[in-house]
N, CA, C and O atoms as a GROMACS GRO file, in nm:
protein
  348
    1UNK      N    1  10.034   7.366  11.596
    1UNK     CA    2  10.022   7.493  11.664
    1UNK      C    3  10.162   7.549  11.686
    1UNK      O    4  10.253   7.485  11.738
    2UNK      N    5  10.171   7.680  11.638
    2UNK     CA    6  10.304   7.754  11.645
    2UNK      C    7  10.294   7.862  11.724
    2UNK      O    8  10.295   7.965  11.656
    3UNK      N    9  10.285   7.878  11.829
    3UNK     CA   10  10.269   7.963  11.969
    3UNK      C   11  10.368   8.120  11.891
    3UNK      O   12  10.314   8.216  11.836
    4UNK      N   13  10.500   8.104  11.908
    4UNK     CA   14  10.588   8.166  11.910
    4UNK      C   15  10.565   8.251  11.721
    4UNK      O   16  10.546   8.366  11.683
    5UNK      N   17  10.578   8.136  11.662
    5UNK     CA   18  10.561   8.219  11.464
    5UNK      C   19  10.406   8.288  11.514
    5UNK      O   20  10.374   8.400  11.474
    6UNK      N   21  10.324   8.216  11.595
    6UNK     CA   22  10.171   8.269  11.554
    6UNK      C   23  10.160   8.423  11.604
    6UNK      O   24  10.104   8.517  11.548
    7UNK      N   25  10.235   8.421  11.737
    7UNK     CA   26  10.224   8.528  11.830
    7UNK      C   27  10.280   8.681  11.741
    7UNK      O   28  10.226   8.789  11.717
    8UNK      N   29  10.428   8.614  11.708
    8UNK     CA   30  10.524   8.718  11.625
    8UNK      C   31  10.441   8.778  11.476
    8UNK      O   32  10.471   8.882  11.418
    9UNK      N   33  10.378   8.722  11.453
    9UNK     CA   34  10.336   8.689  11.304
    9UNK      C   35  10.227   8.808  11.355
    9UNK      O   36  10.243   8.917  11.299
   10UNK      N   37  10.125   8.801  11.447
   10UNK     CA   38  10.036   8.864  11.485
   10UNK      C   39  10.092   9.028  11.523
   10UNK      O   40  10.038   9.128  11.476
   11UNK      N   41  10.183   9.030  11.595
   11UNK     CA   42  10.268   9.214  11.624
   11UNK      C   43  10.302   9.244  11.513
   11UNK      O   44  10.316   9.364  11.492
   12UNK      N   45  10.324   9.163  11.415
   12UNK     CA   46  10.418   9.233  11.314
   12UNK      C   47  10.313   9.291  11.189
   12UNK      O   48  10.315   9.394  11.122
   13UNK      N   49  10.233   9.189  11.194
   13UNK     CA   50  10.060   9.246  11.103
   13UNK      C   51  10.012   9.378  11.145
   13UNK      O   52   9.986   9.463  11.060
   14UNK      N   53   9.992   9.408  11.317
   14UNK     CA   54   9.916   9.460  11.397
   14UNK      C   55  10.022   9.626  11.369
   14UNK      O   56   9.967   9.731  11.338
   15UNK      N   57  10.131   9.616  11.384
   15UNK     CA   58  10.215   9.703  11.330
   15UNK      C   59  10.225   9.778  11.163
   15UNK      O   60  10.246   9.895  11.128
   16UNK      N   61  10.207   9.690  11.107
   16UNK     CA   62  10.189   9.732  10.958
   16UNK      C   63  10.045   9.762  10.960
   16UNK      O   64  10.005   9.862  10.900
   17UNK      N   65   9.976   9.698  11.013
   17UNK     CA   66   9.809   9.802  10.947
   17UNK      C   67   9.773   9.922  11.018
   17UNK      O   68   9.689  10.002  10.978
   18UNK      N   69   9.848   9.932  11.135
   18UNK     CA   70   9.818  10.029  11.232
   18UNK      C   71   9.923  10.167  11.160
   18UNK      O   72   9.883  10.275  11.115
   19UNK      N   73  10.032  10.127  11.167
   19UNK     CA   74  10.102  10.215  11.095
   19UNK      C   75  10.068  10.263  10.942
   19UNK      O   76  10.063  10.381  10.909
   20UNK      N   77  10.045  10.152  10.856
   20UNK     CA   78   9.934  10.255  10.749
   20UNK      C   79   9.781  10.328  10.744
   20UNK      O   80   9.735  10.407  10.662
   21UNK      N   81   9.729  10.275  10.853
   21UNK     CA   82   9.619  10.334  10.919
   21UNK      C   83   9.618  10.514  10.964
   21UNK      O   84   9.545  10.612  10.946
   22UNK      N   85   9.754  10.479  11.035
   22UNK     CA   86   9.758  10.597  11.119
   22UNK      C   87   9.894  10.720  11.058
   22UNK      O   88   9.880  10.832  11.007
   23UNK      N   89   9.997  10.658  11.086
   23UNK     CA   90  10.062  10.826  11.086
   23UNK      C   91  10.139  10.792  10.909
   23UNK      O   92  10.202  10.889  10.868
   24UNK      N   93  10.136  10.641  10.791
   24UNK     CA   94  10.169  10.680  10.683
   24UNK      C   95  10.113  10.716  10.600
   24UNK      O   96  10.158  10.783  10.507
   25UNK      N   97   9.909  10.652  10.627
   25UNK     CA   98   9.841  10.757  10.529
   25UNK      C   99   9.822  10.855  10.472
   25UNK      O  100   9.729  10.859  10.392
   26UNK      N  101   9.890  10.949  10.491
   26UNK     CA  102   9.897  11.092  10.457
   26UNK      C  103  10.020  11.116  10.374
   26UNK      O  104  10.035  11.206  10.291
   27UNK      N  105  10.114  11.012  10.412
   27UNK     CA  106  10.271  11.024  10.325
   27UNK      C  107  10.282  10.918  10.202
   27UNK      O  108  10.374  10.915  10.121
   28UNK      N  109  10.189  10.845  10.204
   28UNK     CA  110  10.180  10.735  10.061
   28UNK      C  111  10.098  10.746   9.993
   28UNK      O  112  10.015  10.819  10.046
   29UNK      N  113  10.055  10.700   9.854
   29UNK     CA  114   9.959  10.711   9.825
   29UNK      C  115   9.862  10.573   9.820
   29UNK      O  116   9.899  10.465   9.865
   30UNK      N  117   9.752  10.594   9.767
   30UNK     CA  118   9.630  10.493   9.809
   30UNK      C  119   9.691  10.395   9.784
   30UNK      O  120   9.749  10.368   9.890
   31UNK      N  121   9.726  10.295   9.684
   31UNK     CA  122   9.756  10.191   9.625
   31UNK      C  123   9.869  10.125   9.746
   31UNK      O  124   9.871  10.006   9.778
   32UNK      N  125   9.962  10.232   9.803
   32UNK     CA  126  10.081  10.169   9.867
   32UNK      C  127  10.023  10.148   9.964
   32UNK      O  128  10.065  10.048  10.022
   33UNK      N  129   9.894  10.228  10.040
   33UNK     CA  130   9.814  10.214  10.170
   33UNK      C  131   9.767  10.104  10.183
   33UNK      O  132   9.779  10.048  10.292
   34UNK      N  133   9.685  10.026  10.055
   34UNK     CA  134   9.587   9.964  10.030
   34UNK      C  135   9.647   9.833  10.101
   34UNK      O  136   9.619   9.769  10.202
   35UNK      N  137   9.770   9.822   9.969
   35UNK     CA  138   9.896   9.708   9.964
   35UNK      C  139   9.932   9.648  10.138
   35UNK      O  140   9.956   9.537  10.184
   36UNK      N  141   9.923   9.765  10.191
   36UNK     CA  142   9.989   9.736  10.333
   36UNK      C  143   9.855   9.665  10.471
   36UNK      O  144   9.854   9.572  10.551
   37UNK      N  145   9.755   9.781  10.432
   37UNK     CA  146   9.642   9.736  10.518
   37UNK      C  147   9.597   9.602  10.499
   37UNK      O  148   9.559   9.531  10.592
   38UNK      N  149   9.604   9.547  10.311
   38UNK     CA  150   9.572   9.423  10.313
   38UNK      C  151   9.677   9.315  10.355
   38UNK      O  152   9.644   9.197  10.358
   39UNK      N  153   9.784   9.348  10.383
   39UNK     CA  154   9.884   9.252  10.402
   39UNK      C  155   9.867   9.227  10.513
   39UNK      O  156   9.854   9.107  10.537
   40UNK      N  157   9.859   9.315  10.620
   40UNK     CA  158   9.791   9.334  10.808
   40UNK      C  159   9.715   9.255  10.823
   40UNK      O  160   9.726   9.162  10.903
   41UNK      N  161   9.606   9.280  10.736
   41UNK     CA  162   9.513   9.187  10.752
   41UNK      C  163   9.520   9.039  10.734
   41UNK      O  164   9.473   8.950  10.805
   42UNK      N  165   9.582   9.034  10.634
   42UNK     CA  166   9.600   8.882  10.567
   42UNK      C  167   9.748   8.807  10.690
   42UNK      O  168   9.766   8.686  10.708
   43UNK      N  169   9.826   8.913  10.750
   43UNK     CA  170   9.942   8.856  10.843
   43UNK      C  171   9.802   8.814  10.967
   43UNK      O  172   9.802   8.699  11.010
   44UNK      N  173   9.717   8.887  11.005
   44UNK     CA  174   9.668   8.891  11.096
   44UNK      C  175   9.611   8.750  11.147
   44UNK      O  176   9.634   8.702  11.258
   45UNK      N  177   9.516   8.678  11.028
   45UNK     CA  178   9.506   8.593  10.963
   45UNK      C  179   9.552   8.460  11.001
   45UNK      O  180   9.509   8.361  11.060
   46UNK      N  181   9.665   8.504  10.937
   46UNK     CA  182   9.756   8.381  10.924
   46UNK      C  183   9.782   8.330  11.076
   46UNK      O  184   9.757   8.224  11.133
   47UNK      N  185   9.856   8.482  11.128
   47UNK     CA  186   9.915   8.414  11.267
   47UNK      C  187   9.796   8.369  11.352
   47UNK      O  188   9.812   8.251  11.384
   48UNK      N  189   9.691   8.416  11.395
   48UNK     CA  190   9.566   8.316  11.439
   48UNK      C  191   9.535   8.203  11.380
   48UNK      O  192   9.470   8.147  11.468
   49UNK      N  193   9.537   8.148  11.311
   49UNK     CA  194   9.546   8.026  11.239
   49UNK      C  195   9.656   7.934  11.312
   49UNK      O  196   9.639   7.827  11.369
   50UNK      N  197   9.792   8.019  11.291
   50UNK     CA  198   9.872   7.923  11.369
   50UNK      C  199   9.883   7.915  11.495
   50UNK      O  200   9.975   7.850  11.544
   51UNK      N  201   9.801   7.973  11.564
   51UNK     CA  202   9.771   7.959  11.694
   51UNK      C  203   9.686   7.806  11.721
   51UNK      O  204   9.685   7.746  11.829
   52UNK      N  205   9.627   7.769  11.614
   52UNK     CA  206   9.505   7.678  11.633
   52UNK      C  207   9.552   7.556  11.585
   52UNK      O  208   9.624   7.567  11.486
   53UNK      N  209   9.532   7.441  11.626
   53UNK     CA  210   9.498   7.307  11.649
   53UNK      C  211   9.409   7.286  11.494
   53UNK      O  212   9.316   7.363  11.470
   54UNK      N  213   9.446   7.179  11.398
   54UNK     CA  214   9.369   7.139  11.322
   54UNK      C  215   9.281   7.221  11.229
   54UNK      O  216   9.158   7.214  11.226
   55UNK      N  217   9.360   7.302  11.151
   55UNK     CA  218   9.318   7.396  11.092
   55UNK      C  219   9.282   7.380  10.965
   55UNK      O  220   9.382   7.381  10.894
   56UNK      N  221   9.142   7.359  10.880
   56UNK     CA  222   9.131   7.284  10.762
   56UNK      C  223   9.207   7.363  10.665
   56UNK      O  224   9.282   7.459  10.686
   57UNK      N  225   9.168   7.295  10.530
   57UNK     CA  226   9.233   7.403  10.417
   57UNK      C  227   9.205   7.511  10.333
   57UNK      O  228   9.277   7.587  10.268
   58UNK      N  229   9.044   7.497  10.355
   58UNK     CA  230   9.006   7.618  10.320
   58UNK      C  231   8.990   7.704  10.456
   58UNK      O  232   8.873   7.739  10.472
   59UNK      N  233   9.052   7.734  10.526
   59UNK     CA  234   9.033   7.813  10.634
   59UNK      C  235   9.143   7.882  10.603
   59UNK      O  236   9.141   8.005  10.600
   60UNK      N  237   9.271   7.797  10.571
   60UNK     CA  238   9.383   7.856  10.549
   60UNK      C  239   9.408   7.968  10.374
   60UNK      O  240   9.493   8.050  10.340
   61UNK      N  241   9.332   7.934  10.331
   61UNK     CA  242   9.262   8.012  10.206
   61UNK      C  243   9.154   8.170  10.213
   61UNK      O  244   9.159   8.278  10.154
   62UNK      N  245   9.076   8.119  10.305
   62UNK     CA  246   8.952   8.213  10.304
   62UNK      C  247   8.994   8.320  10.424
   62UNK      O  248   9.017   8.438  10.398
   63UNK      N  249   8.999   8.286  10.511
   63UNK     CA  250   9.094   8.397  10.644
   63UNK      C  251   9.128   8.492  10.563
   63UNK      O  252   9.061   8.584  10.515
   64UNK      N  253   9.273   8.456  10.546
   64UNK     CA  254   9.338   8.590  10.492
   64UNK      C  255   9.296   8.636  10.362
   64UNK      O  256   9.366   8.728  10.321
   65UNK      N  257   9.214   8.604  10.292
   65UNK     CA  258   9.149   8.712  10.194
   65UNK      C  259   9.025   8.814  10.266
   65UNK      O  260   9.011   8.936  10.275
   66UNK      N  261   8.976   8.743  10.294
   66UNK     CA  262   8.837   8.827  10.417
   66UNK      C  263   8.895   8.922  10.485
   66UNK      O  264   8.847   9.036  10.481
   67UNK      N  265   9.036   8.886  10.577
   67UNK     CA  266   9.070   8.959  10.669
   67UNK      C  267   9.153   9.110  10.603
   67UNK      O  268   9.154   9.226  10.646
   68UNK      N  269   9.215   9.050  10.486
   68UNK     CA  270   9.296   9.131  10.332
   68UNK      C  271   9.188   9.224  10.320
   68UNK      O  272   9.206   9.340  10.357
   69UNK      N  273   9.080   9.188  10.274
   69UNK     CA  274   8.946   9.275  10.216
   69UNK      C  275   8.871   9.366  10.291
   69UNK      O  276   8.814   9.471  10.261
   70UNK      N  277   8.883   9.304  10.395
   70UNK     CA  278   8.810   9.372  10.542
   70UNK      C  279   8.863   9.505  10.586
   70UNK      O  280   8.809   9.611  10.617
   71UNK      N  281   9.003   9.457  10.576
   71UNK     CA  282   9.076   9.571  10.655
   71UNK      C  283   9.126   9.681  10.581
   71UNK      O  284   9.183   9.777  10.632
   72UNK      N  285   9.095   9.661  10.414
   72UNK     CA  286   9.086   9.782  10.375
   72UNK      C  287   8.958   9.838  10.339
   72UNK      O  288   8.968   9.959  10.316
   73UNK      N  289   8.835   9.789  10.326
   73UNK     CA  290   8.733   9.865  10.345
   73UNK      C  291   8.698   9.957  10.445
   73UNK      O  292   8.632  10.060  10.431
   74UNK      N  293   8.777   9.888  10.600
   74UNK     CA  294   8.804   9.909  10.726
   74UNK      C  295   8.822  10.088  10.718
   74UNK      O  296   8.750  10.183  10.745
   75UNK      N  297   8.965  10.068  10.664
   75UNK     CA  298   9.046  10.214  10.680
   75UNK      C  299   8.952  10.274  10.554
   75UNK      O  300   8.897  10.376  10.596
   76UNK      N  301   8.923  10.254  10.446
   76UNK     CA  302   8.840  10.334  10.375
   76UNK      C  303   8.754  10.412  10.414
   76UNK      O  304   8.742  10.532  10.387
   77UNK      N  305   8.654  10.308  10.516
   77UNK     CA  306   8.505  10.377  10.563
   77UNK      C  307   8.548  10.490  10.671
   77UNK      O  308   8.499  10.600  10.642
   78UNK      N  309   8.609  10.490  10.761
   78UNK     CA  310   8.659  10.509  10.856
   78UNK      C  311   8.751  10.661  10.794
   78UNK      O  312   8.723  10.768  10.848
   79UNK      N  313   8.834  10.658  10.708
   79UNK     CA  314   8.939  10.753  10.686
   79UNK      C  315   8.907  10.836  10.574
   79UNK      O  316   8.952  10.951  10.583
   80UNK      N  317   8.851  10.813  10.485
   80UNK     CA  318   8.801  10.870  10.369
   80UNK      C  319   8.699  10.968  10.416
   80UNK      O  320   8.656  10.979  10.531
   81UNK      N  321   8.660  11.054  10.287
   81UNK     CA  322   8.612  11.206  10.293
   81UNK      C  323   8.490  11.220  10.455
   81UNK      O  324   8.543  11.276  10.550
   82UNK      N  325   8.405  11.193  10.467
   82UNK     CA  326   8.280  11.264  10.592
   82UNK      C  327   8.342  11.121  10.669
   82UNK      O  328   8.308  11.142  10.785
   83UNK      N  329   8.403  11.007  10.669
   83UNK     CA  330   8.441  10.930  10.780
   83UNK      C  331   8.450  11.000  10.905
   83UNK      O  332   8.476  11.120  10.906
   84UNK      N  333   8.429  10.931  11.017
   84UNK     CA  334   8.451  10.955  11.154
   84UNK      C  335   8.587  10.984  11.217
   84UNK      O  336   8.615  11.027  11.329
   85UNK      N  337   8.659  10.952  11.119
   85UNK     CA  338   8.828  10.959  11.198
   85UNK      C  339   8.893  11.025  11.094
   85UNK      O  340   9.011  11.021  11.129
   86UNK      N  341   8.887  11.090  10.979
   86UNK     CA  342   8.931  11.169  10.876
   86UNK      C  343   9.009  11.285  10.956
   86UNK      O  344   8.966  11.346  11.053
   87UNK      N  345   9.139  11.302  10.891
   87UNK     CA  346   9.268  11.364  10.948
   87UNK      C  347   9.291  11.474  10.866
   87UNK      O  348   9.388  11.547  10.885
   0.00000   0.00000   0.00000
């Protein structure tokens, strides 16, 4: 358990997906959006993981792709054309 990498690891994800979420979507295009939301996700991931005690190995595998995949369908559904939060 890495308290301190897990914690840091977690702001710094939470920062990059929020920030391509919110005020760079409009200044990048999809692919660079995509790139970033899945990385958020997949940091997001990670640093909860290292928060935890005995973490198998496919956990450390499957997390951050789910969380990668998730979080750009996330901003898709959400930001794209009749979405609820479309800017």
């Amino acid at each position: 358990m890495d308290r301190i990498g897990g914690w840091s690891t977690i702001a710094v994800s939470a920062a990059l997906f929020l920030g391509a979420a919110f005020p760079l979507r409009g200044r990048l295009g999809p692919r660079a959006i995509d790139v970033m939301v899945a990385s958020g996700g997949a940091g997001l991931a990670v640093g909860g993981l290292l928060l935890l005690d005995d973490v198998g190995v496919a956990s450390w595998i499957v997390a951050p792709l789910v969380l990668a995949g998730a979080g750009v369908v996330h901003v898709r559904v959400f930001f794209a054309g009749d979405g609820p939060l479309r800017t």
